[in-house]
N, C-alpha and C positions, 0 to 999 in steps of 0.2 A: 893729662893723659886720659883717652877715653877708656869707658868701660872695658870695652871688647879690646882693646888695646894690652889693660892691665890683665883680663883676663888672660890674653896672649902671653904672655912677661913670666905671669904665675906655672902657665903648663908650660914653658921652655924650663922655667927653673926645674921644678918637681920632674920632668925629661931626666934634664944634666944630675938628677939627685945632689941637688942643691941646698942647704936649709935657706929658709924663708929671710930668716931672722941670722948674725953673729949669732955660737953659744953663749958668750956671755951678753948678748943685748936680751931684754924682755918686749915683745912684741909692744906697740902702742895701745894704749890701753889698758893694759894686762894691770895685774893687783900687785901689789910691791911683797917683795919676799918675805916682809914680817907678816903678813897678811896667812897666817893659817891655821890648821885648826886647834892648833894649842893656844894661841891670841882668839879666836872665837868662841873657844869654849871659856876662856877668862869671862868674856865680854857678857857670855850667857849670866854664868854664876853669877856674874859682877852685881846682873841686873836682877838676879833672882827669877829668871826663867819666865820672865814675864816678860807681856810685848808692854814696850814703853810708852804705847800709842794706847790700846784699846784694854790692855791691862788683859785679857788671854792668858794663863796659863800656858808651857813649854807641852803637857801633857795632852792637851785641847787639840795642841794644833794637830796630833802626826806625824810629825816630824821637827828637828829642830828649829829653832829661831833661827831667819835669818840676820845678818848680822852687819848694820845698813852705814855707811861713810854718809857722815851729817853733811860736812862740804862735798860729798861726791866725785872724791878725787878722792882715785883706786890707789893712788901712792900715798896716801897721807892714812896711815894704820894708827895713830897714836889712840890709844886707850879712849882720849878724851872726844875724838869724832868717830867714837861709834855707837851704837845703839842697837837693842834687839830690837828684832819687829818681826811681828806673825806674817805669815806672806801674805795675807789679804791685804796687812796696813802696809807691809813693804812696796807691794804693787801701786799702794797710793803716793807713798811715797816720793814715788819714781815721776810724777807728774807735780807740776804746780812747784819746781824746786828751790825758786825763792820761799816761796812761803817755808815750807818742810824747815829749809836749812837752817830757815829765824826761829821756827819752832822749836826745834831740839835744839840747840845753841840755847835759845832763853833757859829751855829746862834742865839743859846739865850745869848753867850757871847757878840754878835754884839747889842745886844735889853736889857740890863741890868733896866733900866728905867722901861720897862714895867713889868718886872719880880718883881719888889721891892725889887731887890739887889741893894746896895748900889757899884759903880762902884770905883774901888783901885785907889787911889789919886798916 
C-alpha cells in the first residue's frame, strides 16, 4: 500500500473514531507491558546509577538513565537484557547494533551475581 494510500486509510479511521489498534492489541513496535517504571527504576539501582558504558554517574546526567534492551526487542523486558546507559552512550548505542548487542551480552555474562542468574557450575 502506498504512502498516500495508508495515509488515506488512517484519516478515514480517525473520521469514523475508530481506534488504530484492538484495546487489547499493543501497537507494533511498542514496549511490552512489564516494560515500566517500576522495572526501570529496578534496572537503575540494579546497576548503581551508573551508565554501564562510560561509567557517568545518574546525577551527571540530568535526568534519568535511560534504560536500553541489549537484543533490542522492546518485548523481551527480562532483567537480564537490559542496561543503564546515559543518553549520549544510549544514542550510540542505537547504531552499530551487532556490535552493542555482543558488547553488553559479553558484560552481563562477566556480572552474573548482580543480574540474579545463577552462574553454570
Amino acid at each position: 500500500m502506498s504512502r498516500r494510500r495508508r495515509q488515506g486509510f488512517f484519516l478515514l479511521l480517525e473520521a469514523a473514531d475508530l481506534p488504530l489498534y484492538p484495546p487489547t492489541a499493543r501497537p507494533p513496535g511498542s514496549y511490552g507491558r512489564d516494560f515500566n517504571n517500576t522495572l526501570k527504576e529496578r534496572i537503575r539501582r540494579r546497576d548503581k546509577y551508573l551508565c554501564q558504558l562510560c561509567g557517568v554517574p545518574q546525577a551527571e546526567c540530568g535526568r534519568a538513565m535511560s534504560v536500553h534492551h541489549i537484543d533490542y526487542d522492546k518485548e523481551n523486558s527480562d532483567p537480564v537484557n537490559l542496561v543503564s546507559l546515559c543518553p549520549v552512550c544510549h544514542g550510540r548505542a542505537d547504531r552499530n547494533r551487532p556490535h552493542w548487542t555482543a558488547f553488553f551480552q559479553k558484560q552481563a555474562l562477566n556480572r552474573p551475581e548482580e543480574l540474579g542468574v545463577q552462574k553454570a557450575s
